[in-house]
C-alpha positions as a LaTeX table, in Angstrom:
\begin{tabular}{lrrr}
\hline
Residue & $x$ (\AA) & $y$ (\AA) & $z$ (\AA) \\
\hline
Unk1 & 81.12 & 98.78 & 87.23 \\
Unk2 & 84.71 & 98.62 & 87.64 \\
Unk3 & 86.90 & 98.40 & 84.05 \\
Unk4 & 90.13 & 96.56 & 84.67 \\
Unk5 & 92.82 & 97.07 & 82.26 \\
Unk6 & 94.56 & 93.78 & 81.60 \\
Unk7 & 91.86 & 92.07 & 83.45 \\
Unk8 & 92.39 & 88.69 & 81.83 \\
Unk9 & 95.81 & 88.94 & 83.00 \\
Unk10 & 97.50 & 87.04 & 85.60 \\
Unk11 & 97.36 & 89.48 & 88.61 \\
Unk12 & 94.00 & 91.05 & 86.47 \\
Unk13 & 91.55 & 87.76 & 86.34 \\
Unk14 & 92.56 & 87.66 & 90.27 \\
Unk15 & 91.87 & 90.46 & 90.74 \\
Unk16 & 88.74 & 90.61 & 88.50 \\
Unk17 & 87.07 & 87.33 & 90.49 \\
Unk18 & 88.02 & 88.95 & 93.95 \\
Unk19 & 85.94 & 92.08 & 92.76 \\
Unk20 & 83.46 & 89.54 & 91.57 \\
Unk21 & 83.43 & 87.90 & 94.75 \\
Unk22 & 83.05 & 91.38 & 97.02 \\
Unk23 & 79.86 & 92.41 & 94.35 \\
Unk24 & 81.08 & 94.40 & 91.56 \\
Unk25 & 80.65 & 93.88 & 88.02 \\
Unk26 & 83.74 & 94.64 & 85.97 \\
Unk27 & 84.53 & 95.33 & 82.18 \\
Unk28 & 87.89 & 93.48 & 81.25 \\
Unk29 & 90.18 & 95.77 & 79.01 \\
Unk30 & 92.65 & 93.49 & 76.90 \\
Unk31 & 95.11 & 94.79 & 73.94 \\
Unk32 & 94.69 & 91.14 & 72.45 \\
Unk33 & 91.84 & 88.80 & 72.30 \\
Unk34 & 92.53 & 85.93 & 75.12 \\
Unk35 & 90.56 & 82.78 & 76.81 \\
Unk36 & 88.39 & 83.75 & 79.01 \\
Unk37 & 89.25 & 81.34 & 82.56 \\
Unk38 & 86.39 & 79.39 & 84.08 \\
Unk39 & 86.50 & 81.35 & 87.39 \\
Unk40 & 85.66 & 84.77 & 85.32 \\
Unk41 & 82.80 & 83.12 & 82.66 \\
Unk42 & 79.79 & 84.88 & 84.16 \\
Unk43 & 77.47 & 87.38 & 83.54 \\
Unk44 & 78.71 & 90.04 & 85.85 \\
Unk45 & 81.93 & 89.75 & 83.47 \\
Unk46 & 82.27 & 92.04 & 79.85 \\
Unk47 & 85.54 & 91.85 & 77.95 \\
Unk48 & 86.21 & 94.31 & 75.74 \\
Unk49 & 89.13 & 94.30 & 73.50 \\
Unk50 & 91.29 & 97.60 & 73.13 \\
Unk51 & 94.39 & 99.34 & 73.55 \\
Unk52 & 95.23 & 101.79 & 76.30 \\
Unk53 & 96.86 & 103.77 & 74.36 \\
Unk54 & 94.00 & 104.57 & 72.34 \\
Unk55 & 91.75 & 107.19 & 73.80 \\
Unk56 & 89.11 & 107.17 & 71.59 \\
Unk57 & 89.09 & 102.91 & 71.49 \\
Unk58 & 88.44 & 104.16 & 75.85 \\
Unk59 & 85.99 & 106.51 & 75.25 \\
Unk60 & 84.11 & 103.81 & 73.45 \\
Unk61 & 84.26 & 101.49 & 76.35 \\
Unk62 & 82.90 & 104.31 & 78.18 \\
Unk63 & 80.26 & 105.01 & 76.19 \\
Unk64 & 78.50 & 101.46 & 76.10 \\
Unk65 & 79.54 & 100.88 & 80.14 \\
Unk66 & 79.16 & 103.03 & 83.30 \\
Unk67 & 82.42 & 102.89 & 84.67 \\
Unk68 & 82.38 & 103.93 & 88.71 \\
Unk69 & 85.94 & 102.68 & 89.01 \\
Unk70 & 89.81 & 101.84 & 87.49 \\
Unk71 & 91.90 & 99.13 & 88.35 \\
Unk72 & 95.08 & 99.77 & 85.74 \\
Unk73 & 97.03 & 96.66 & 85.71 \\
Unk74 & 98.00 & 96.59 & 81.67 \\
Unk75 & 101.46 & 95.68 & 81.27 \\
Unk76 & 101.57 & 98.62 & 78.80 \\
Unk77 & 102.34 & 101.23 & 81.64 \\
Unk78 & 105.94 & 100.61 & 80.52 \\
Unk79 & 107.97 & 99.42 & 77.21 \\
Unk80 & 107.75 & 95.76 & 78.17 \\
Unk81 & 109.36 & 93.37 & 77.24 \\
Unk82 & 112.47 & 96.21 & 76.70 \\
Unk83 & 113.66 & 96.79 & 72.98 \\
Unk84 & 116.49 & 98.98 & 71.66 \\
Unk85 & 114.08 & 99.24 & 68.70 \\
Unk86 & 112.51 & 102.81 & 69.03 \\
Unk87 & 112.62 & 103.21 & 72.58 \\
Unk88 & 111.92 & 106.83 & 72.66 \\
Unk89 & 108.42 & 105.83 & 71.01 \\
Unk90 & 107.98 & 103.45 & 73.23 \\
Unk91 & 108.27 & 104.99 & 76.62 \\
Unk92 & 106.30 & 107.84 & 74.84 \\
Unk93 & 103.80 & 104.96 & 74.10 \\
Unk94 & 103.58 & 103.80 & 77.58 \\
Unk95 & 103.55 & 106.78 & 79.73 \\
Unk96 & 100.44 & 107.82 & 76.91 \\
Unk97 & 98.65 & 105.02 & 77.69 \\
Unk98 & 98.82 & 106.16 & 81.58 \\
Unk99 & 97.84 & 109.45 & 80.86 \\
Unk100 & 94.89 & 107.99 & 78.42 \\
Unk101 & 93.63 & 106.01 & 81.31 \\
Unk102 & 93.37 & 108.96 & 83.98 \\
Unk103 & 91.94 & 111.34 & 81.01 \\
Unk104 & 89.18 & 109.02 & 80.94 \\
Unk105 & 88.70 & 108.62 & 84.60 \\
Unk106 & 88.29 & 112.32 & 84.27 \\
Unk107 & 86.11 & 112.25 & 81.77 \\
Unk108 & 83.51 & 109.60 & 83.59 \\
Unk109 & 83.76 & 111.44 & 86.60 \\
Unk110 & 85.07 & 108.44 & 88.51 \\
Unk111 & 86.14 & 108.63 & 91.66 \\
Unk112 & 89.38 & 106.60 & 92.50 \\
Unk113 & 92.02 & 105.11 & 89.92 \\
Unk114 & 94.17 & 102.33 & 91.04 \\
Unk115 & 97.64 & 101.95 & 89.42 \\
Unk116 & 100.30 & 98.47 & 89.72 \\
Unk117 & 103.75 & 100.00 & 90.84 \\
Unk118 & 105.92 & 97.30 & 92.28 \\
Unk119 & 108.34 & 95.94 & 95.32 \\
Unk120 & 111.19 & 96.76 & 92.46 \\
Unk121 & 110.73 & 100.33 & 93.38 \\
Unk122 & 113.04 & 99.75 & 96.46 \\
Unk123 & 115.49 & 98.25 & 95.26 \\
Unk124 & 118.61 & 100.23 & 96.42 \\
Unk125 & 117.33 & 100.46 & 100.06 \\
Unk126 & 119.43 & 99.29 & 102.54 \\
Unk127 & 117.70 & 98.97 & 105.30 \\
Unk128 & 116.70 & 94.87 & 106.25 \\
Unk129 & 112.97 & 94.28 & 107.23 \\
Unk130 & 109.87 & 95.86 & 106.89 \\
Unk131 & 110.00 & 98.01 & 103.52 \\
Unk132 & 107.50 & 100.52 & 104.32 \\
Unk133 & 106.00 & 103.33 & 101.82 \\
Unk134 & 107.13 & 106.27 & 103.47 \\
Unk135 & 110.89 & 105.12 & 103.51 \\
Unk136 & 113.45 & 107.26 & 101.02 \\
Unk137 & 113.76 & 105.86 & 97.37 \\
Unk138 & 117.18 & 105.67 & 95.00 \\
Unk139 & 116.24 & 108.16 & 92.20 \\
Unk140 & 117.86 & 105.66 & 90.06 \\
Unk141 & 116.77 & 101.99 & 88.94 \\
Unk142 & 118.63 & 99.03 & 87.63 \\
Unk143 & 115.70 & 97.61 & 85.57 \\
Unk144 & 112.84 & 99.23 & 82.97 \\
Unk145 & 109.85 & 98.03 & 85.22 \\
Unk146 & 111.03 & 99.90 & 88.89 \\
Unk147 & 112.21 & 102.93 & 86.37 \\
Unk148 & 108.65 & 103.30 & 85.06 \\
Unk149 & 106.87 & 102.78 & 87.91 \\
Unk150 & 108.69 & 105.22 & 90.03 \\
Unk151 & 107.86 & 107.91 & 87.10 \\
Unk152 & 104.27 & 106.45 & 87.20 \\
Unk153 & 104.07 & 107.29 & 91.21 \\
Unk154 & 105.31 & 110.83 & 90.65 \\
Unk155 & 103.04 & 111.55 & 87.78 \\
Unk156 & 100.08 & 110.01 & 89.49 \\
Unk157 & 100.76 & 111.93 & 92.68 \\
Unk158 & 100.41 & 115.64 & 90.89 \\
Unk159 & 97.33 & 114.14 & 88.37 \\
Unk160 & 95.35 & 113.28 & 91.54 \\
Unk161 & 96.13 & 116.41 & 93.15 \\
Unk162 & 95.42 & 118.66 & 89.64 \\
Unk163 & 92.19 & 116.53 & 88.94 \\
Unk164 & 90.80 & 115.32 & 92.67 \\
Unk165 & 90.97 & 111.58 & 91.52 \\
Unk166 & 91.71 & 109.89 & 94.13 \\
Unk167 & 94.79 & 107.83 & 92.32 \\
Unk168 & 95.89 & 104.87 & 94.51 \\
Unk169 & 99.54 & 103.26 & 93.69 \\
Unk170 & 100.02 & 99.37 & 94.43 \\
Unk171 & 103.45 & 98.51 & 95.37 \\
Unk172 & 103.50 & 94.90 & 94.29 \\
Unk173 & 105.45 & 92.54 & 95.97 \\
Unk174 & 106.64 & 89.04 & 94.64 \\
Unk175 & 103.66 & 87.40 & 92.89 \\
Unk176 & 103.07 & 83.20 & 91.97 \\
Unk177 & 100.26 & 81.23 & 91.81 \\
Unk178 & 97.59 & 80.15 & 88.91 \\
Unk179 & 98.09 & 81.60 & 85.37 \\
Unk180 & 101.54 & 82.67 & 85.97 \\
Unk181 & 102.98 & 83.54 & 82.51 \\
Unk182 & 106.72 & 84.04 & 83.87 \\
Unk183 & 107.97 & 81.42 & 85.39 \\
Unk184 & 111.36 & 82.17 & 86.32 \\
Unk185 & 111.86 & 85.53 & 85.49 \\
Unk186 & 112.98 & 86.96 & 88.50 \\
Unk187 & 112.51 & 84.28 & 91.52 \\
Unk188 & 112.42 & 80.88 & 92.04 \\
Unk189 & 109.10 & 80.02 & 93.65 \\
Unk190 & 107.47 & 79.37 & 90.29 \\
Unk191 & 110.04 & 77.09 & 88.42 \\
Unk192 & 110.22 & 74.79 & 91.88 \\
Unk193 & 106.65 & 74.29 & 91.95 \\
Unk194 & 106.45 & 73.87 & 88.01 \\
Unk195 & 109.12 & 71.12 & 87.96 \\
Unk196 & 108.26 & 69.47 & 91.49 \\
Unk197 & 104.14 & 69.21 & 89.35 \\
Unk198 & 105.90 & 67.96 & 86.33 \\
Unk199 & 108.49 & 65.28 & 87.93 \\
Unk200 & 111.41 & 67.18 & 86.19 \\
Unk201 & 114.38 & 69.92 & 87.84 \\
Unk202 & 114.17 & 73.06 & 87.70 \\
Unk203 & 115.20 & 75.17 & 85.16 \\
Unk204 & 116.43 & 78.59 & 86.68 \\
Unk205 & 118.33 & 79.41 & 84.07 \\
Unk206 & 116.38 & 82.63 & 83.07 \\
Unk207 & 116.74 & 84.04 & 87.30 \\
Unk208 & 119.00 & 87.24 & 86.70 \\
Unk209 & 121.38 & 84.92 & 89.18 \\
Unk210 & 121.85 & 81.86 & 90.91 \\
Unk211 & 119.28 & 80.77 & 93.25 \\
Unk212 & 120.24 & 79.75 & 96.92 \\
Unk213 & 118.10 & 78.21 & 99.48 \\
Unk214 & 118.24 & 81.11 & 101.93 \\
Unk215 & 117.27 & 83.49 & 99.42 \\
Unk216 & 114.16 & 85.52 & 100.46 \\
Unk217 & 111.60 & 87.68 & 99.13 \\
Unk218 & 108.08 & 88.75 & 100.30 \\
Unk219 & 106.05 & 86.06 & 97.99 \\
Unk220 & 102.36 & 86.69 & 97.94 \\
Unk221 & 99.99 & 84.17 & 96.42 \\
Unk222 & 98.11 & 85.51 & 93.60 \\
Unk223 & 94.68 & 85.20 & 94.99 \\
Unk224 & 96.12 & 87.14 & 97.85 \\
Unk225 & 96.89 & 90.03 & 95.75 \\
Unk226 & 94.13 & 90.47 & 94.24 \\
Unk227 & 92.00 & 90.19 & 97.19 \\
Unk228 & 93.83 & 93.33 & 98.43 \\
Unk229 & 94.02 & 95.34 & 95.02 \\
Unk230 & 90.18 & 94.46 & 95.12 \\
Unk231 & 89.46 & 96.16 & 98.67 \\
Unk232 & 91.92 & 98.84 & 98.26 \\
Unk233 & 89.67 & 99.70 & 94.84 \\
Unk234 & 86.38 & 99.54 & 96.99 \\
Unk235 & 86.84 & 101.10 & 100.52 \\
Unk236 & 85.12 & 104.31 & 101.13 \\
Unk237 & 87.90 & 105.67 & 102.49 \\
Unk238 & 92.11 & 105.29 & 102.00 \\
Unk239 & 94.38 & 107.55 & 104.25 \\
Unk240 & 97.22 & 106.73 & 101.67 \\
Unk241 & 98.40 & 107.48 & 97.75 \\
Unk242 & 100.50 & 104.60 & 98.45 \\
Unk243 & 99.90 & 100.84 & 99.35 \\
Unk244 & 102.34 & 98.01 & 99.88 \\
Unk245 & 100.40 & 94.82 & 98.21 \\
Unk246 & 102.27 & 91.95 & 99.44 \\
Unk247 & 102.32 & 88.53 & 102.37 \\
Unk248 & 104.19 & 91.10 & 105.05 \\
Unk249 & 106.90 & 88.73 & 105.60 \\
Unk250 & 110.25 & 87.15 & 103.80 \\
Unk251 & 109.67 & 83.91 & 102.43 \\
Unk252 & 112.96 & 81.12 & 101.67 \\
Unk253 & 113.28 & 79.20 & 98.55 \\
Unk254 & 114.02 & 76.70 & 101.53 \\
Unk255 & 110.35 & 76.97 & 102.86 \\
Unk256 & 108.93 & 76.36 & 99.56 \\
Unk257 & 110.98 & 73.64 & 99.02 \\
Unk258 & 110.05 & 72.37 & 101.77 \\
Unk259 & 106.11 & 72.91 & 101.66 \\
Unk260 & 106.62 & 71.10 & 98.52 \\
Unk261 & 107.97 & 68.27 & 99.59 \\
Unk262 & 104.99 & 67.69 & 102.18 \\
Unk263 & 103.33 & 67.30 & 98.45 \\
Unk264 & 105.76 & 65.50 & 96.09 \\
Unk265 & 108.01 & 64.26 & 98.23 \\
Unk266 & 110.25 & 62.46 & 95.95 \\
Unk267 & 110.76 & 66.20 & 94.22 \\
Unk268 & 113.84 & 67.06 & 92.37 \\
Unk269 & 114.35 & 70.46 & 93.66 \\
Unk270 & 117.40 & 71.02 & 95.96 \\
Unk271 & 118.79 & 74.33 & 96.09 \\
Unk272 & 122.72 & 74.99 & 97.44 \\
Unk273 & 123.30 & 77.46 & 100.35 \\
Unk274 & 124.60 & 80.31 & 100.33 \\
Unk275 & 123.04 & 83.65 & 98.99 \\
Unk276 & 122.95 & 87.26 & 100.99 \\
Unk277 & 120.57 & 86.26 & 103.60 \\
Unk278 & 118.83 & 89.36 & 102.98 \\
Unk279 & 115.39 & 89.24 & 104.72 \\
Unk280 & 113.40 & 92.30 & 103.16 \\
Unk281 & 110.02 & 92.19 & 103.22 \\
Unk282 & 106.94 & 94.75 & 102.70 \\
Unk283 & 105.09 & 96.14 & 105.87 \\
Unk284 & 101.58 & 95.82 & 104.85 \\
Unk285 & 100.01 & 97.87 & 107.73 \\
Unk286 & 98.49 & 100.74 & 105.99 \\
Unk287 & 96.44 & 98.11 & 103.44 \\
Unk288 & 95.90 & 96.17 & 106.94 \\
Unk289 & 94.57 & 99.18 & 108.88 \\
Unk290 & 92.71 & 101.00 & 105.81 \\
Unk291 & 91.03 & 97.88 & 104.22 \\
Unk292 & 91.14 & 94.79 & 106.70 \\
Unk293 & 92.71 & 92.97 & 104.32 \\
Unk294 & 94.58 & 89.23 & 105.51 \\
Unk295 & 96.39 & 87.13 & 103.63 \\
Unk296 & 94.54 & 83.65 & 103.59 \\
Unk297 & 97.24 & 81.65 & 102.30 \\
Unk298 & 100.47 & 80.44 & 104.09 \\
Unk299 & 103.34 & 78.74 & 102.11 \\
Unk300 & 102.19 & 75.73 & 102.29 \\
Unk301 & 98.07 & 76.29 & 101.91 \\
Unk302 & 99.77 & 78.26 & 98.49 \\
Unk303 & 102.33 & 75.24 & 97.39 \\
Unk304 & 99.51 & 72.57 & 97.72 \\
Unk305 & 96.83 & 74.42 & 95.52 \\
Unk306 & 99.18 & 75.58 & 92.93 \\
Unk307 & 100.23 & 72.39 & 92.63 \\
Unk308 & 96.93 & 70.76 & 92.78 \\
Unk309 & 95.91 & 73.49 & 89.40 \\
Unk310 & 98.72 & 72.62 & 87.54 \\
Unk311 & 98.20 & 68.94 & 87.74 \\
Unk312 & 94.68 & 69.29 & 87.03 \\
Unk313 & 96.19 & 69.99 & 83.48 \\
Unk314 & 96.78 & 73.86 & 83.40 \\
Unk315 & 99.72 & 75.05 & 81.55 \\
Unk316 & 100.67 & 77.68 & 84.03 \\
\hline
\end{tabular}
């Protein structure tokens, strides 16, 4: 059984039914009670409500569930969302719910951990292209997610070599699809296909700048990702600590736009040129080679069933 913390999450019930799908039953970890989707209501499914940084609330789980495996996806691996309130607590609280998880993992005797780290972390590099997991990383980061993950990598890397865990970091590219709770927050793929579904413009007013149609970003569908977290959690055997997560190529607002349009033509969602032109993407050979993993959706495969979920009444 595989215990997936945040598994009702957006990237975590993805994840959770691509697990589902490959065999496995799973144990859902969740700090606060939440719906349970359609996709996940079966019996190979047990939520359990608790808080990662809680050991004994994880020993509990432990207790009543053999775990074999840990997929950590809990968006309480870092002080998010950032507050000058008490922040020494709460990166004390975060990296403690890290260390919580792999004391446990210890504890269970199970074999292989798998952490979310993110695309974020290489931000700084200069280098155009394939980003690929070996390359040279700023020691510095410009937001609280990439600064905690990097941390997380470096503390995961001696833990797995002081306990023989095999602890597996997923650097996460660009995720949209179903259930996503951000809209927004840091590219525009969401917000078009939100508004285009709704028959309103976009708001992009919470992007951390303005959004251009050659802007470009390595945009993997949801299902996508958590078809590879789910393989990179099962294979007998990984060659790597380290595994980009992502599509493996740079994706254009313009592309979306236009695989929307094939859709809702009469869409509202122009974008003006300009931008960097920057065409960075994540080289996804070592999950290729190690796991077999594909993705199965294109741009426009991922534009038409997003859309087709949110008008079938979804909220996100």
């Amino acid at each position: 059984m595989i215990l997936v913390t945040g598994g009702l999450g957006f990237i975590g019930s993805h994840t959770v039914r691509a697990l589902l799908d490959l065999g496995e039953d799973c144990v859902l970890v969740q700090r606060r009670k939440a719906e349970v989707p359609a996709y996940l209501d079966t019996a190979q499914v047990t939520v359990e409500q608790g808080d990662i940084t809680d050991l004994s609330a994880l020993h509990d789980i432990g207790t009543r569930h053999r775990i074999t495996g840990i997929v950590h996806l809990a968006t309480g691996s870092m002080p998010w969302p950032p507050s000058s309130d008490q922040p020494v607590e709460a990166a004390r609280k975060a990296l403690g719910g890290l260390f919580n998880v792999l004391q446990a993992a210890r504890d269970w005797g199970v074999r292989r951990v798998g952490v979310a780290s993110t695309i974020g972390v290489y931000g700084g590099v200069s280098d155009e292209g394939p980003l690929g997991e070996d390359m040279p990383l700023p020691m510095t980061s410009s937001h609280v997610i990439p600064t905690f993950k990097k941390i997380g990598e470096l503390l995961n890397g001696h833990l797995a070599d002081a306990t023989g865990i095999d602890v597996v970091n997923y650097r996460i590219s660009g995720v949209w699809g179903p259930r996503d709770p951000h809209g927004a927050l840091f590219f525009a793929a969401p917000e078009l296909v939100h508004a285009a579904a709704r028959g309103t413009e976009p708001d992009l007013s919470t992007l951390p700048g303005p959004a251009y149609a050659e802007d470009a970003l390595d945009l993997c569908y949801v299902k996508d990702t958590g078809r590879a977290i789910a393989l990179l959690q099962l294979s007998d055997h990984l060659n790597h600590r380290t595994y980009n997560v992502g599509s493996g190529r740079a994706t254009t607002n313009a592309e979306i736009i236009a695989a929307i349009k094939k859709v809702v033509p009469d869409a509202r969602i122009e974008l003006p040129t300009g931008g960097s032109g920057r065409q960075s993407h994540l080289d996804i050979t070592r999950v290729q080679q190690d796991t077999g993993y594909r993705p199965a959706y294109d741009v426009e495969r991922a534009v038409t069933e997003y859309i087709d979920w949110l008008r079938a009444g979804h909220e996100n």
